[in-house]
PDB file of N, CA, C and O in Angstrom:
ATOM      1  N   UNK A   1     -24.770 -12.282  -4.353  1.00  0.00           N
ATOM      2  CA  UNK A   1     -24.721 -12.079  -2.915  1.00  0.00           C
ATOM      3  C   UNK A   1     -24.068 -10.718  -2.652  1.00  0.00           C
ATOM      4  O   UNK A   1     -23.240 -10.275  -3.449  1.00  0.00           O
ATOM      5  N   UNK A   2     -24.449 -10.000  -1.472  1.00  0.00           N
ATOM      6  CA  UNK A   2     -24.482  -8.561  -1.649  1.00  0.00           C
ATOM      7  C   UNK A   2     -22.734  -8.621  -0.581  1.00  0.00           C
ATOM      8  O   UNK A   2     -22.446  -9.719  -0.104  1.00  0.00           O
ATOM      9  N   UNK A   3     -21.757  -7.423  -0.326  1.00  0.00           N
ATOM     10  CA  UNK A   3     -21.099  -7.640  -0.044  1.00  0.00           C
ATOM     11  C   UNK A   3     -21.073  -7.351   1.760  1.00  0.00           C
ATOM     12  O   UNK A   3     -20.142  -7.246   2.558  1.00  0.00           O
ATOM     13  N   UNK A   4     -22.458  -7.295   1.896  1.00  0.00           N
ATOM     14  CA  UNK A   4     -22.571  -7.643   3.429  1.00  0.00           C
ATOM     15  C   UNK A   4     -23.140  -8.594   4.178  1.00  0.00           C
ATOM     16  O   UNK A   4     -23.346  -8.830   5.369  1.00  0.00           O
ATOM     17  N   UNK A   5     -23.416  -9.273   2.678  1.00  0.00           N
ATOM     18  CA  UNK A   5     -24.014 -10.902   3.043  1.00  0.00           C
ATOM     19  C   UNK A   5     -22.670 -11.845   3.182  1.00  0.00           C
ATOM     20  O   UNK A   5     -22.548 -12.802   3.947  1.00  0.00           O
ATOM     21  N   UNK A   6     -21.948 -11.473   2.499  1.00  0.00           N
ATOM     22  CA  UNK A   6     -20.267 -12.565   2.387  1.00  0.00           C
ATOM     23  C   UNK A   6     -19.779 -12.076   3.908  1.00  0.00           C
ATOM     24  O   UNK A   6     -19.411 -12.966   4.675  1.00  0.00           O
ATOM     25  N   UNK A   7     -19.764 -10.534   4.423  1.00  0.00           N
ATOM     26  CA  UNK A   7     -18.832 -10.339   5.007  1.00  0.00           C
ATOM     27  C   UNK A   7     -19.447 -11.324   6.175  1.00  0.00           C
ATOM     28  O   UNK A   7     -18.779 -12.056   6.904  1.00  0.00           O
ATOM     29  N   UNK A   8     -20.827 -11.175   6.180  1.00  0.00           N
ATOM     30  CA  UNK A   8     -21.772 -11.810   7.673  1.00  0.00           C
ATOM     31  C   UNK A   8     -21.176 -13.378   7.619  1.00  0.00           C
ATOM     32  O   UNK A   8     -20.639 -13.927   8.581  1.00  0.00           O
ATOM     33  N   UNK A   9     -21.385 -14.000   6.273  1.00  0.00           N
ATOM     34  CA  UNK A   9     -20.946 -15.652   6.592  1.00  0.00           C
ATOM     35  C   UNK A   9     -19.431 -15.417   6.461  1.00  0.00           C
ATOM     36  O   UNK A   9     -19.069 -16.510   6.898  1.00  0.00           O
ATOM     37  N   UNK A  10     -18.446 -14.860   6.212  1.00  0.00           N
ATOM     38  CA  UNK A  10     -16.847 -14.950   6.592  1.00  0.00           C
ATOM     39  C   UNK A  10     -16.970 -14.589   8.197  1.00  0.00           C
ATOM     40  O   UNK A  10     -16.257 -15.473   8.673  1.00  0.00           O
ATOM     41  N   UNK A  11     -17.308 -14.045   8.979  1.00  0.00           N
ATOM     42  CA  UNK A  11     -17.811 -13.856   9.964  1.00  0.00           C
ATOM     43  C   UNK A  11     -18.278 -15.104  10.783  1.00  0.00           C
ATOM     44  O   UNK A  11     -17.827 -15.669  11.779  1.00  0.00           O
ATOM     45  N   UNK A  12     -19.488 -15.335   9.878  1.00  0.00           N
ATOM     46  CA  UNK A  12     -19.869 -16.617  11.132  1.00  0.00           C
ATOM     47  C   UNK A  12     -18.497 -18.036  10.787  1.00  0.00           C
ATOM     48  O   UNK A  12     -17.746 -18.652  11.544  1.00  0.00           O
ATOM     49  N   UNK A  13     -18.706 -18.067   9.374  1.00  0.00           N
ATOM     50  CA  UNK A  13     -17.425 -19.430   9.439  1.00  0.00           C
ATOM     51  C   UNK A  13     -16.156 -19.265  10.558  1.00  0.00           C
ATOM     52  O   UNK A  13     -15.829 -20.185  11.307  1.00  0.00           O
ATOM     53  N   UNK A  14     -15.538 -18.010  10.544  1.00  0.00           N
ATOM     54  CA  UNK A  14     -14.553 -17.734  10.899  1.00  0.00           C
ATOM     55  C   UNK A  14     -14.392 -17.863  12.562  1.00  0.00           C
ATOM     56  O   UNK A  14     -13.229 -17.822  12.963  1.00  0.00           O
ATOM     57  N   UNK A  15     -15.173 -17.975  13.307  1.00  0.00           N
ATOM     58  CA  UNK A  15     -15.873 -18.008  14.782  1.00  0.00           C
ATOM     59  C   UNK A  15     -16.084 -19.062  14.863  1.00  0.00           C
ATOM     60  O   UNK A  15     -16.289 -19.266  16.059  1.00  0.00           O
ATOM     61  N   UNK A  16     -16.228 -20.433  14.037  1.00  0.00           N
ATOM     62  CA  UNK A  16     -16.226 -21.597  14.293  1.00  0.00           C
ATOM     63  C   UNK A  16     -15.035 -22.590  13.371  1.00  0.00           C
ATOM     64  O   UNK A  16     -14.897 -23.812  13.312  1.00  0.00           O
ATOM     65  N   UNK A  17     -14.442 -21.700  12.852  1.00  0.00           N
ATOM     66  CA  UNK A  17     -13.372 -22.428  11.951  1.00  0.00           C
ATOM     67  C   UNK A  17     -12.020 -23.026  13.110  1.00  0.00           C
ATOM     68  O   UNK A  17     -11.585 -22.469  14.117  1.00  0.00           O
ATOM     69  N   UNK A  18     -11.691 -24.115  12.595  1.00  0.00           N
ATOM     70  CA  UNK A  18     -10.667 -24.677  13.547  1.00  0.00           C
ATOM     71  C   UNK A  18      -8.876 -23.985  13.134  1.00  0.00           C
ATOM     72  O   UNK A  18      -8.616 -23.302  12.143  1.00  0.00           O
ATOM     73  N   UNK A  19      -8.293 -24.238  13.764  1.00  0.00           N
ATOM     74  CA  UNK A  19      -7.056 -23.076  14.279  1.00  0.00           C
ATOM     75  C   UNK A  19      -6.203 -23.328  12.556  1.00  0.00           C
ATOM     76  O   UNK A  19      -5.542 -22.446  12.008  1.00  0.00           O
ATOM     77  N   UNK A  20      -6.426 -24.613  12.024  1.00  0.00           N
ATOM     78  CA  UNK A  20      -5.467 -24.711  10.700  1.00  0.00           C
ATOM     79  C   UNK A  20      -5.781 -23.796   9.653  1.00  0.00           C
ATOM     80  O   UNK A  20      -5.034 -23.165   8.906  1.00  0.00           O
ATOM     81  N   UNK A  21      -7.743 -23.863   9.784  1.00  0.00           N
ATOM     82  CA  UNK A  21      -8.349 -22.973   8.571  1.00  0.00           C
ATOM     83  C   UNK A  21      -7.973 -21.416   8.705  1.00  0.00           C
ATOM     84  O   UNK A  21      -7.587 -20.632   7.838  1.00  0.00           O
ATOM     85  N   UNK A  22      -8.301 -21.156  10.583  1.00  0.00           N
ATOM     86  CA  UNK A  22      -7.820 -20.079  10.639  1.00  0.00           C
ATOM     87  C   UNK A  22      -6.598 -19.470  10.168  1.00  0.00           C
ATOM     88  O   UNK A  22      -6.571 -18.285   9.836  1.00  0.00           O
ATOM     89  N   UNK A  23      -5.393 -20.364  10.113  1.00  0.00           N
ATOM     90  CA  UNK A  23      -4.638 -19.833  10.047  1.00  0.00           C
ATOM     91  C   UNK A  23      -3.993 -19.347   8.339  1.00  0.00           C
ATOM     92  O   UNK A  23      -3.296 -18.406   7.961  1.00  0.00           O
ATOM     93  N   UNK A  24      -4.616 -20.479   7.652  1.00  0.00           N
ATOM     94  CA  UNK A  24      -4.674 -20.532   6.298  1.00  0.00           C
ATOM     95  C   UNK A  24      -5.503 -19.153   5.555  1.00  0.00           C
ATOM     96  O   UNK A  24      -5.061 -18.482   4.622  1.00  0.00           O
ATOM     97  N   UNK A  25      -6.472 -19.014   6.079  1.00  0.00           N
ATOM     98  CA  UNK A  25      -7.129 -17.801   6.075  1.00  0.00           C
ATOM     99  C   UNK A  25      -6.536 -16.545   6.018  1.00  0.00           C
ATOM    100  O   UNK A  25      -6.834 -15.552   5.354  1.00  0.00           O
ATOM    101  N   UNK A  26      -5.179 -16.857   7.247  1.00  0.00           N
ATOM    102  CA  UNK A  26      -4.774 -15.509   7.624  1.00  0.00           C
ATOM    103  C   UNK A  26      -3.497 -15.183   6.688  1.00  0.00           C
ATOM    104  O   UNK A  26      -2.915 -14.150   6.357  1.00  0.00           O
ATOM    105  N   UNK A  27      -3.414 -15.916   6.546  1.00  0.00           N
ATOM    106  CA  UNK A  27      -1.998 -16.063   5.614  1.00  0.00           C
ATOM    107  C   UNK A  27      -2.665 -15.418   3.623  1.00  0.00           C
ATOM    108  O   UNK A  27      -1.882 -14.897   2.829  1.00  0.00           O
ATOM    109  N   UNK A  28      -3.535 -15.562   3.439  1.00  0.00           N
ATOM    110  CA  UNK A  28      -3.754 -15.398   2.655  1.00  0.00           C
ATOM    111  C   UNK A  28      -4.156 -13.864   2.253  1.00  0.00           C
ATOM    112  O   UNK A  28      -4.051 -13.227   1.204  1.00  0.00           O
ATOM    113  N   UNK A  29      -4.613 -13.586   3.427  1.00  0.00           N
ATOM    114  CA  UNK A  29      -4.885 -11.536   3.723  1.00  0.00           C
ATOM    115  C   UNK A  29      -3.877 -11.122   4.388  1.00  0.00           C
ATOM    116  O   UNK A  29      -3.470 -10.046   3.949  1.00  0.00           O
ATOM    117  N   UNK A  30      -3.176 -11.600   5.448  1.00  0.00           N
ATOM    118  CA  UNK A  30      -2.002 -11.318   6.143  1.00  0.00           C
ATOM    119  C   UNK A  30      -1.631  -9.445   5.563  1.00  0.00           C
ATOM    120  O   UNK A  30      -2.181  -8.424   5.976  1.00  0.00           O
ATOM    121  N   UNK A  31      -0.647  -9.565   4.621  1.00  0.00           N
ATOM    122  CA  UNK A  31      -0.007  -8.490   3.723  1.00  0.00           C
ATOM    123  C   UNK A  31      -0.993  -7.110   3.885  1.00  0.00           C
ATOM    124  O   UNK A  31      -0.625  -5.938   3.967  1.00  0.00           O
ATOM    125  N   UNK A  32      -2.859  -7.855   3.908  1.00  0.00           N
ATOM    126  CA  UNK A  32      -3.188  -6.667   3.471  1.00  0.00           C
ATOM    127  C   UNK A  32      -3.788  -6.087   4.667  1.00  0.00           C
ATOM    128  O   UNK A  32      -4.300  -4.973   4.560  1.00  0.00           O
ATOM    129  N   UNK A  33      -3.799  -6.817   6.032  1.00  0.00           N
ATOM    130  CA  UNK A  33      -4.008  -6.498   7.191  1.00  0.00           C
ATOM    131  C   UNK A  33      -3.411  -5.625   8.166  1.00  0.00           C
ATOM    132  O   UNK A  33      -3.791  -4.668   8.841  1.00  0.00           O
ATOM    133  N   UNK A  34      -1.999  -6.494   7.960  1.00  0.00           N
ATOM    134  CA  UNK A  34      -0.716  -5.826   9.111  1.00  0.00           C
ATOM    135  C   UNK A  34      -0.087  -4.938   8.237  1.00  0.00           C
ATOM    136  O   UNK A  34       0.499  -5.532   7.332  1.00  0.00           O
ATOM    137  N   UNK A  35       0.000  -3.655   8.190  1.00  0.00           N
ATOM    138  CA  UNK A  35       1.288  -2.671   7.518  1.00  0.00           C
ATOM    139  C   UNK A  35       2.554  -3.591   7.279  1.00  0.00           C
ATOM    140  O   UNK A  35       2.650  -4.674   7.857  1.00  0.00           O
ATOM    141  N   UNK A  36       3.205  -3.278   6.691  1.00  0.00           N
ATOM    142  CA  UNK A  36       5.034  -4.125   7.047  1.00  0.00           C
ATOM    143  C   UNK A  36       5.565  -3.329   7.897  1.00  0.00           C
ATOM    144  O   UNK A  36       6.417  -3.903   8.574  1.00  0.00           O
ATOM    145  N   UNK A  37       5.387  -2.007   8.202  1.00  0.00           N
ATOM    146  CA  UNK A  37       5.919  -1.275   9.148  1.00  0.00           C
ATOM    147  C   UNK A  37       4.895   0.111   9.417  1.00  0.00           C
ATOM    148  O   UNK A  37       4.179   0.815   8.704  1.00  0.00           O
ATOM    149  N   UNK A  38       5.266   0.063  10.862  1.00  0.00           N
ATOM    150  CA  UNK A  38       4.721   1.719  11.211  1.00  0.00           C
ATOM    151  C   UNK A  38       5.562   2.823  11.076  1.00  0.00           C
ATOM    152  O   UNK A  38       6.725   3.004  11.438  1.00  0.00           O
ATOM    153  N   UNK A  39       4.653   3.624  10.408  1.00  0.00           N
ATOM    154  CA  UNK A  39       5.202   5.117   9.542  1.00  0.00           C
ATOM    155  C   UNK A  39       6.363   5.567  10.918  1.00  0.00           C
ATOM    156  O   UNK A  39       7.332   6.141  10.419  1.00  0.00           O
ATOM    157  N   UNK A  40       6.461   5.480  12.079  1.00  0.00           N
ATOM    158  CA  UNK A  40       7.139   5.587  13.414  1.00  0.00           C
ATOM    159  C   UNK A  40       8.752   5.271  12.944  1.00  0.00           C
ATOM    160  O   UNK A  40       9.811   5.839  13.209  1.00  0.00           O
ATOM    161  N   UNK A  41       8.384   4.002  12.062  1.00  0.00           N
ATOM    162  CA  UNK A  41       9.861   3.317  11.976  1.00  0.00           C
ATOM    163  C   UNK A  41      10.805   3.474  10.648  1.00  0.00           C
ATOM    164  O   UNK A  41      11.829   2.896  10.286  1.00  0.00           O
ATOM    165  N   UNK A  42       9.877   4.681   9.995  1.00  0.00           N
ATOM    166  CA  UNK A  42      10.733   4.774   8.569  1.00  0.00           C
ATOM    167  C   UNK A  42      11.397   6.157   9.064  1.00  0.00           C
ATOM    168  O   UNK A  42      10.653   7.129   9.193  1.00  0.00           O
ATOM    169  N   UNK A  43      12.643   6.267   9.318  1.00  0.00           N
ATOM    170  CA  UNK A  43      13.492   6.941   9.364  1.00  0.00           C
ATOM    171  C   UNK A  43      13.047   8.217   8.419  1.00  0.00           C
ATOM    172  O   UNK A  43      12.422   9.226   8.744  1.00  0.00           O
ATOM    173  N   UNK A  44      13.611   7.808   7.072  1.00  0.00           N
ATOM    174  CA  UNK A  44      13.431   8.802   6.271  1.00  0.00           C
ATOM    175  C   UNK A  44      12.165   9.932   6.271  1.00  0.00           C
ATOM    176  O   UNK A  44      12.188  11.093   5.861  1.00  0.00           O
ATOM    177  N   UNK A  45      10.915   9.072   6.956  1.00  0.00           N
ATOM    178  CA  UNK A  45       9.914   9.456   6.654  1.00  0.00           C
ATOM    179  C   UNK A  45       9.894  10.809   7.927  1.00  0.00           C
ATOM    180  O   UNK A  45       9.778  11.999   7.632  1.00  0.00           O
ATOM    181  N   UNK A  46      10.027  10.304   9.266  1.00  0.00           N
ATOM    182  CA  UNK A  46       9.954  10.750  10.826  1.00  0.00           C
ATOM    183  C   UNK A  46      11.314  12.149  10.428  1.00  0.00           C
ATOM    184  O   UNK A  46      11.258  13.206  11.055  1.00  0.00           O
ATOM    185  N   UNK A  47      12.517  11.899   9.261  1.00  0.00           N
ATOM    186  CA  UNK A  47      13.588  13.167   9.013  1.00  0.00           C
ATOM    187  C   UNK A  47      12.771  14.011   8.585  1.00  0.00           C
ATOM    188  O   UNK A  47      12.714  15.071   9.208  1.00  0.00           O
ATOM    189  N   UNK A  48      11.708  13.788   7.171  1.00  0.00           N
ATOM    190  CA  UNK A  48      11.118  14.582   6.212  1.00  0.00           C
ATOM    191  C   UNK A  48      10.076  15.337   7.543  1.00  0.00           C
ATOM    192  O   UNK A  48      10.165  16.519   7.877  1.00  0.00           O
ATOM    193  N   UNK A  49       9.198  14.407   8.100  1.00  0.00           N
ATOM    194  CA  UNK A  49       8.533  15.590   9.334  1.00  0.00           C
ATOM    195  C   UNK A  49       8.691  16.414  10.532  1.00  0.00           C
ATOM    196  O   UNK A  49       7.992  17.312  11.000  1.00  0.00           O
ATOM    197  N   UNK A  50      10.017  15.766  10.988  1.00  0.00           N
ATOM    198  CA  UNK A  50      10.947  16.484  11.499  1.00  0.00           C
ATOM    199  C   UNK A  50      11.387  18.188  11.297  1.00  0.00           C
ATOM    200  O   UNK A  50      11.522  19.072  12.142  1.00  0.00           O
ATOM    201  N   UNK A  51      11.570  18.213   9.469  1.00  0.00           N
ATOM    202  CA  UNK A  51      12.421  18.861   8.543  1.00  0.00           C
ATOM    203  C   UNK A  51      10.876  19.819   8.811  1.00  0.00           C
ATOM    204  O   UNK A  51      10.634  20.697   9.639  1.00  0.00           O
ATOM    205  N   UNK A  52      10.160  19.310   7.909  1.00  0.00           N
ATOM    206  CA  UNK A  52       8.830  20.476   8.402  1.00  0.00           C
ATOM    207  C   UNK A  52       8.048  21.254   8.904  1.00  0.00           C
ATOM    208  O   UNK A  52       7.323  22.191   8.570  1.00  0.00           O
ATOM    209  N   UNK A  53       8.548  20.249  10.471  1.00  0.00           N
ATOM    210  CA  UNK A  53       7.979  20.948  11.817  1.00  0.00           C
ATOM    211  C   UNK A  53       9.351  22.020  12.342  1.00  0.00           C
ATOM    212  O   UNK A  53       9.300  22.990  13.098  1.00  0.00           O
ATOM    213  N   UNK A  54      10.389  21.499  11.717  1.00  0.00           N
ATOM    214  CA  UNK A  54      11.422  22.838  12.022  1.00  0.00           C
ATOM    215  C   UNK A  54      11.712  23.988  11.096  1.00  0.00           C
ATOM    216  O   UNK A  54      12.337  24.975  11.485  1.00  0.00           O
ATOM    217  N   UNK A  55      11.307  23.874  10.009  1.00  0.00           N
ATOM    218  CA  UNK A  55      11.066  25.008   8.888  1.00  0.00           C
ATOM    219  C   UNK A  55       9.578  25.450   9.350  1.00  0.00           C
ATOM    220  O   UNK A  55       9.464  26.615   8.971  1.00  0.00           O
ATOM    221  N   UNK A  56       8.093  24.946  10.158  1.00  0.00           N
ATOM    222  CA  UNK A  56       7.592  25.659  10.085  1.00  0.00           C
ATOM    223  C   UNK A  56       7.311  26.857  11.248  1.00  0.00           C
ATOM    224  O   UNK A  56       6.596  27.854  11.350  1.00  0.00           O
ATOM    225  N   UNK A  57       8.344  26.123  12.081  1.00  0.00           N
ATOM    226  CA  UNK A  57       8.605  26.705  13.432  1.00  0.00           C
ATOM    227  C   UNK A  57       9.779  27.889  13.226  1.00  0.00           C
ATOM    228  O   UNK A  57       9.795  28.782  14.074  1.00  0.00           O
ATOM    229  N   UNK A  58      10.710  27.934  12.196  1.00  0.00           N
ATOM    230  CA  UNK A  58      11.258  28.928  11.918  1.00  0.00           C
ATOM    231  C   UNK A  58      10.454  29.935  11.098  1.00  0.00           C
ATOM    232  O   UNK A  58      10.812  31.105  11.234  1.00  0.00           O
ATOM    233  N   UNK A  59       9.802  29.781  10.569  1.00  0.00           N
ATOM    234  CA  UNK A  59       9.067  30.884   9.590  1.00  0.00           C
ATOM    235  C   UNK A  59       9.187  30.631   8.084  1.00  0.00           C
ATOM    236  O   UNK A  59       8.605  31.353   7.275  1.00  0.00           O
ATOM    237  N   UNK A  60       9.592  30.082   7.891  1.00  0.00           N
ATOM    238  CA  UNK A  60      10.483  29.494   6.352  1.00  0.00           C
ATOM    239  C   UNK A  60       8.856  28.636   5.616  1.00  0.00           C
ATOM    240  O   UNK A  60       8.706  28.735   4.398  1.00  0.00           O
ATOM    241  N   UNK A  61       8.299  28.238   6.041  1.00  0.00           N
ATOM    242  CA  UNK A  61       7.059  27.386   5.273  1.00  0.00           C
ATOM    243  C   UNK A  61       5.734  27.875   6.314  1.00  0.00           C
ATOM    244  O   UNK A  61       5.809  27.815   7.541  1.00  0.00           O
ATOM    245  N   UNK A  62       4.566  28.347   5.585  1.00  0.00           N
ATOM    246  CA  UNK A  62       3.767  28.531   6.273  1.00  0.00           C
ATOM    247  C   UNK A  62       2.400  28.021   6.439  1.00  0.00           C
ATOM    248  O   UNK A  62       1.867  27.671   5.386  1.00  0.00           O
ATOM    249  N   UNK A  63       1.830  27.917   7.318  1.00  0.00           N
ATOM    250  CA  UNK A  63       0.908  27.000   7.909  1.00  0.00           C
ATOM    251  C   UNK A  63      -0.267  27.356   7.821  1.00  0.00           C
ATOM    252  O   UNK A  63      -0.427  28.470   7.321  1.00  0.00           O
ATOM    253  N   UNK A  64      -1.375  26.677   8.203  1.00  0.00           N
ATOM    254  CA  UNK A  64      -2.423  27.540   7.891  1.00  0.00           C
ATOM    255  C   UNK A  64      -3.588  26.450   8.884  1.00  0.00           C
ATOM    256  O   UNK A  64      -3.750  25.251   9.112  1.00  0.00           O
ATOM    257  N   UNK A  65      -4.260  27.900   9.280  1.00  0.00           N
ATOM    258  CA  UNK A  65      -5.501  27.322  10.616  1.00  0.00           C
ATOM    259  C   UNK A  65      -6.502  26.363   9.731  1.00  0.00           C
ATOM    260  O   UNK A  65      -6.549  26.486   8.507  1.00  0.00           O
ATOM    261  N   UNK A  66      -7.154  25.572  10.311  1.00  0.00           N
ATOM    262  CA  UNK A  66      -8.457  24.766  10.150  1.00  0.00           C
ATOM    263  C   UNK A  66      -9.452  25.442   9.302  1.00  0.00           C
ATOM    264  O   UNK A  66     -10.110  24.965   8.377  1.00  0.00           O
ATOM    265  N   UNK A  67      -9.445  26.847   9.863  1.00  0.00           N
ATOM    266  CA  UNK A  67     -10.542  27.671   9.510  1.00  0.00           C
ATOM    267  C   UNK A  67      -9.964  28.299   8.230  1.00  0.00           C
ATOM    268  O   UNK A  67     -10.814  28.405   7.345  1.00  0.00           O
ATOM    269  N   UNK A  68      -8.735  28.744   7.903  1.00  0.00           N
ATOM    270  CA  UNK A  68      -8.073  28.832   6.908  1.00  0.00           C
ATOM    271  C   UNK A  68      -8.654  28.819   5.534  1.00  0.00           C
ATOM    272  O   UNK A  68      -9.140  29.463   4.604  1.00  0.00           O
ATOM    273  N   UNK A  69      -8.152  27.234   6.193  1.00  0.00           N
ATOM    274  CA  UNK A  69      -7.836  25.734   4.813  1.00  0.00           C
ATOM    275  C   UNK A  69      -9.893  25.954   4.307  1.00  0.00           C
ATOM    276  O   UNK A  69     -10.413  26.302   3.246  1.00  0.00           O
ATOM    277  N   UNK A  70     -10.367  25.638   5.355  1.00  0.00           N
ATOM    278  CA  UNK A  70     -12.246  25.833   5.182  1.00  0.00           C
ATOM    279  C   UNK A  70     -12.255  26.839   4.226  1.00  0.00           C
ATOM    280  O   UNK A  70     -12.212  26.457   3.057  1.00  0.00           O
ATOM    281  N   UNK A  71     -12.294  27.842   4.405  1.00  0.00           N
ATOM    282  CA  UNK A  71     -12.441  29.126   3.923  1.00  0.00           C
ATOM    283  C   UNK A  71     -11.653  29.151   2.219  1.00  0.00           C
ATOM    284  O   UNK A  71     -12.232  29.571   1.217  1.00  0.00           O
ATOM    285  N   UNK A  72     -10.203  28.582   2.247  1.00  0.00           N
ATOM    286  CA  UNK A  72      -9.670  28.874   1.054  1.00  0.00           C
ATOM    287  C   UNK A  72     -10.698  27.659  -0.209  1.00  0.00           C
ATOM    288  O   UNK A  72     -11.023  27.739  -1.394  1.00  0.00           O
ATOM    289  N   UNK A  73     -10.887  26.663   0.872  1.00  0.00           N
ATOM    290  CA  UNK A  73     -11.951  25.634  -0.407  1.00  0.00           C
ATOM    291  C   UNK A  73     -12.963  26.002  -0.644  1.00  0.00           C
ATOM    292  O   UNK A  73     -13.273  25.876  -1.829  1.00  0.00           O
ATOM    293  N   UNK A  74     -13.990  26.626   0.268  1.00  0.00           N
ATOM    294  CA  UNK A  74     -15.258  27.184   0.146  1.00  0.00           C
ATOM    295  C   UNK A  74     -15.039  28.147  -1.020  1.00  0.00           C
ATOM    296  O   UNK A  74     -15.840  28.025  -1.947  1.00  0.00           O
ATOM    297  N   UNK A  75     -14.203  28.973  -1.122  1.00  0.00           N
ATOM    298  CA  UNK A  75     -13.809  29.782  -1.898  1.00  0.00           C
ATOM    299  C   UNK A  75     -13.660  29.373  -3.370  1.00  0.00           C
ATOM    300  O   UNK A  75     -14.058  30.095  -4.285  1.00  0.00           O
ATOM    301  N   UNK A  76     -13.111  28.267  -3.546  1.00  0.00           N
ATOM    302  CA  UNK A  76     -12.477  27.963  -4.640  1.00  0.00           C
ATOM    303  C   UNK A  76     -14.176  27.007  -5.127  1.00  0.00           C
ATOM    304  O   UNK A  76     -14.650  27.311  -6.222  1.00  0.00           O
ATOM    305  N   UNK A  77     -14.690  26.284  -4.546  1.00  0.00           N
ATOM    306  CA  UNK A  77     -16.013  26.029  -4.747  1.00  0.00           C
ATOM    307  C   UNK A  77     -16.930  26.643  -5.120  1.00  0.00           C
ATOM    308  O   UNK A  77     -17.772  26.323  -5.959  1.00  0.00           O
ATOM    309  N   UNK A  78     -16.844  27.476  -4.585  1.00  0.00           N
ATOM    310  CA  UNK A  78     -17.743  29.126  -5.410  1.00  0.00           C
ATOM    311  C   UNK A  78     -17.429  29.455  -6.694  1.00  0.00           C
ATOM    312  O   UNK A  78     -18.292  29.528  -7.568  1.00  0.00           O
ATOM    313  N   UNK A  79     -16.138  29.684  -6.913  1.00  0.00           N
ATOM    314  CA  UNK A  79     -15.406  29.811  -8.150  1.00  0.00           C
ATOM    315  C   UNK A  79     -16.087  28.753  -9.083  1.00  0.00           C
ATOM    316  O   UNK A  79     -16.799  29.040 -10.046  1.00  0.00           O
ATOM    317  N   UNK A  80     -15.776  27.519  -8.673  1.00  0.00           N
ATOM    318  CA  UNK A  80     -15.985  26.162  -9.725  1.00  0.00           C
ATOM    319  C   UNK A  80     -17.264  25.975  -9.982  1.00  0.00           C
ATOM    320  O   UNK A  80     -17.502  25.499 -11.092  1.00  0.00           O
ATOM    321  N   UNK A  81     -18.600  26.315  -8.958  1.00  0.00           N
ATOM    322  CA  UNK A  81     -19.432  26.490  -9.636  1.00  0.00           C
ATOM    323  C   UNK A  81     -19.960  27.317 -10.219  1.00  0.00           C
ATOM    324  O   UNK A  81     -20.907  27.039 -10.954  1.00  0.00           O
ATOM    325  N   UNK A  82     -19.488  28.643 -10.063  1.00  0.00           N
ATOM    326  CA  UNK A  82     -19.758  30.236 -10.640  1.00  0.00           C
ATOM    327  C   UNK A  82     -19.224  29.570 -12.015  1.00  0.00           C
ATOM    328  O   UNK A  82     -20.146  29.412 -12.815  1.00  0.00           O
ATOM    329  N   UNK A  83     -18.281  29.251 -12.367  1.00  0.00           N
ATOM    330  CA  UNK A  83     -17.618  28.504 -13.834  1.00  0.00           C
ATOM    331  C   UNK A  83     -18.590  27.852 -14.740  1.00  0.00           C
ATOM    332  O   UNK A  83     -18.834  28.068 -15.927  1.00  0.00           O
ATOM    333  N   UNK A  84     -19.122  26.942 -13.837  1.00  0.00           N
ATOM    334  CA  UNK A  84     -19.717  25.507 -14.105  1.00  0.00           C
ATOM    335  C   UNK A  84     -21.795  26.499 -14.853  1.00  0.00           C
ATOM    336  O   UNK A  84     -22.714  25.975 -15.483  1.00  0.00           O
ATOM    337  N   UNK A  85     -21.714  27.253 -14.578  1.00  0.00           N
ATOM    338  CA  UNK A  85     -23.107  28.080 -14.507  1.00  0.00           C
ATOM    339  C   UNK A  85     -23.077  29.136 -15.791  1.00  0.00           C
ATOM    340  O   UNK A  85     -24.112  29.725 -16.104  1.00  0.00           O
ATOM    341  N   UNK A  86     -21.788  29.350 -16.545  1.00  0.00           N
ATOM    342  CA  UNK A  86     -21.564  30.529 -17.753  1.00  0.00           C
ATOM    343  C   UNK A  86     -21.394  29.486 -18.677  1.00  0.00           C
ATOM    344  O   UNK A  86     -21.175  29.740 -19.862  1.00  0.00           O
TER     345      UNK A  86
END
């Protein structure tokens, strides 16, 4: 069974399953559904981007446009297949 044939009948069971199955169900994916926390609430994490956005606003770490970042991979792609061709 293909894995968009399971997802269709977890789908239909699940729309007629009664509130115990449901809940048994949920408990069993739970972990892999809900985060344990939003990235908002890890301290450490919100200091470290904090720390970045004020080093890059001082000049100390430098940033780089959209068009940049495009340009420096295109680049390096050229390279890898210019490589890939000798």
């Amino acid at each position: 069974m293909t894995t968009a044939a399971i997802r269709e009948r977890l789908y239909d069971y699940i729309r007629v399953a009664d509130d115990k199955k449901i809940k048994a169900i949920y408990a069993l994916v739970e972990d892999q559904i809900a985060p344990k926390s939003h990235w908002s609430e890890d301290e450490e994490f919100v200091d470290e981007l904090n720390d970045r956005v004020t080093r890059y606003e001082a000049g100390l770490d430098p940033g780089f446009s959209i068009e940049q970042a495009r340009s420096s991979l295109n680049e390096m792609k050229e390279e890898y297949f210019k490589s890939l061709k000798k």
